[in-house]
N, C-alpha and C positions, 0 to 999 in steps of 0.2 A: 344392267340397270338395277335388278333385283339387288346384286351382292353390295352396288352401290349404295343403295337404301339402308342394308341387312348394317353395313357399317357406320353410316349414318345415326344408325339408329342406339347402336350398341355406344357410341363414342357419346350418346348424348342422354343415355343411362345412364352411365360409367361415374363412380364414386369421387369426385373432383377432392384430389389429398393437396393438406396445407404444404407449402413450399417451407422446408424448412435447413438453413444453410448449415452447412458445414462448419464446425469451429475453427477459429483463424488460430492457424498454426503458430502463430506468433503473441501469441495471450498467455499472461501467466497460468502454469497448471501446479496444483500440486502433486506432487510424484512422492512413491515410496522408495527409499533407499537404505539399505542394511546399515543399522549404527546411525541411522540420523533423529536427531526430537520430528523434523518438521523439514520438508524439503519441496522447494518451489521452482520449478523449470522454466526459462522463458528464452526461448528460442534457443541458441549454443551456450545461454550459461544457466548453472544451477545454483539459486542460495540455498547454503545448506545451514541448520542452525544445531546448537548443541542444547543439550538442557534436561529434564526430567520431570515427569509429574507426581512423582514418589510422596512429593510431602505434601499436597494438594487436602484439602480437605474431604473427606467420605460422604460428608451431609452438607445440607444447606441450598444456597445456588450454586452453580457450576462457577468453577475458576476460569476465567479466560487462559487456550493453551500457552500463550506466546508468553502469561508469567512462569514457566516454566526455564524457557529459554535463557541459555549460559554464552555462548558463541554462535558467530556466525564466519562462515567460510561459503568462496565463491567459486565454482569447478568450473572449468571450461572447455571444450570440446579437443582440445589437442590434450587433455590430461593432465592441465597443471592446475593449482590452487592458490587462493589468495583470502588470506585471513582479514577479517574486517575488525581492527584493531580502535576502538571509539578512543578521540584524545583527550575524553575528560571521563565522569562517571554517569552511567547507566544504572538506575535501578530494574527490581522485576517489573516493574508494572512501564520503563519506556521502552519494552522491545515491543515489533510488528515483524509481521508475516506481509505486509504490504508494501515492500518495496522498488516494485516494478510498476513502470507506467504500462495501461493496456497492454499496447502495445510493444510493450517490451524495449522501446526506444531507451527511457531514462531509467535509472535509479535513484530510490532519496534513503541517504541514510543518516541518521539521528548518531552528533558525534558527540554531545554529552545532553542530559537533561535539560539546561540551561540555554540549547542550543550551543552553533548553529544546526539546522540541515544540514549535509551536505549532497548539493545535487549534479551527478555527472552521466554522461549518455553511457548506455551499456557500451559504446562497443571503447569505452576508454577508463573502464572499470578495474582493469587488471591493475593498470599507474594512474588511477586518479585523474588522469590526463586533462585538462577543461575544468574540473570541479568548481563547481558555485554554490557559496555558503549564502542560505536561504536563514535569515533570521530576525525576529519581532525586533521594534525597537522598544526600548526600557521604560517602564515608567520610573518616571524622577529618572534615579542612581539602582532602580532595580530590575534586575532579569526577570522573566518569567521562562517558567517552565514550558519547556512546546513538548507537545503531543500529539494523537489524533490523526496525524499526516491523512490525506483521501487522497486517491486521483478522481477528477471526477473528469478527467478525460486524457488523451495521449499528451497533451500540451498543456494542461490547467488542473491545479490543485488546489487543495484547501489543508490548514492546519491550525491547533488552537494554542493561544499562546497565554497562559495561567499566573494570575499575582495578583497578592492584593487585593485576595475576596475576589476577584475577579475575574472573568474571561473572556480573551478576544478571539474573532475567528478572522484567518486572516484567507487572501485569495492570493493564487499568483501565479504566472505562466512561466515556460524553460527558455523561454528566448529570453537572451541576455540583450541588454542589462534588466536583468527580475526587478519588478516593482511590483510591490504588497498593497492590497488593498484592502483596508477592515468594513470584513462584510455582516460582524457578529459581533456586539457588545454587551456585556454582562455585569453591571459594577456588582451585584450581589450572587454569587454561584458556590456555595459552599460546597455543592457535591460536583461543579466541573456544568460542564456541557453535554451533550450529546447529539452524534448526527442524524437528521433524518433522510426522510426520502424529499422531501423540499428544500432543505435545509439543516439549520442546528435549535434546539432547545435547550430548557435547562434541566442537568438533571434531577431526580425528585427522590 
């Protein structure tokens, strides 16, 4: 009875520690790899990116890294590769380091500035297999620039699509058929947007 209490007693001293889970093995990580600018692991494949921050400026604000970035390639656990060849042009400022959803299911990758997206599940990454081209519609006769890409979850993203002094933010999920929905309107945004933790503003 006593050792009964003795334990009792101790278990309801005892330091109650927050529960704290383990990271899901399946969430993008960034990893270091010999020779890479920037390298992101998620689950068996790795993006790897090329690039350099050599001519980056010394003073001022910090450079975002991803304008560094020159190429991108995609490793996969049997040891082959697959270069991600955009079919229009990319300047420095449309690469991202973001192109895995949480959960490592999709990728979206930016095939010229002008758009589209291109959005395909990892596990059919190697040939494009399924790809779904995610893109603003025009005002009038003109494109806008998309950028921004977010996931703001394993199925639902957000990205901003620029023109015309202006910025749209658009929303949209990976089940097909993708429907866009503008959740962000800007007609005056000379510096773009920006995301927050509620949403998007403009930036100043």
């Amino acid at each position: 009875m006593r050792r009964l209490c003795l334990l009792l007693l101790l278990a309801g001293c005892s330091k109650k520690e927050r529960y704290v889970p383990p990271p899901d093995p399946q969430a993008p990580k960034v990893v270091s790899l010999a020779g890479a600018y920037h390298a992101v692991e998620c689950g068996k494949v790795t993006a790897v990116w090329s690039g350099s921050d050599a001519d980056f400026p010394k003073d001022g604000p910090p450079t975002p890294k991803a304008y560094g970035v020159t190429g991108l390639t995609f490793r996969f656990a049997d040891g082959t590769s697959v270069p991600f060849t955009p079919k229009g042009e990319l300047t420095f400022s449309d690469w991202s380091f973001d192109v895995f959803a949480p959960d490592c299911s999709s990728v979206a990758l930016l095939e010229d500035r002008f758009g589209p997206y291109r959005l395909v599940a990892t596990s059919g990454l190697e040939t494009m297999a399924g790809a779904t081209a995610v893109e603003a519609p025009k005002v009038g006769e003109t494109a806008s620039v998309h950028g921004q890409w977010r996931w703001t979850s394993a199925t639902q993203f957000e990205f901003v699509a620029s023109c015309c002094g202006g910025a749209r933010v658009f929303r949209g999920g990976v089940t097909s058929p993708i429907t866009l929905t503008s959740i962000f309107e800007a007609s005056a945004a000379p510096k773009g947007v920006l995301p927050t933790t509620t949403g998007w503003e403009l930036a100043k």
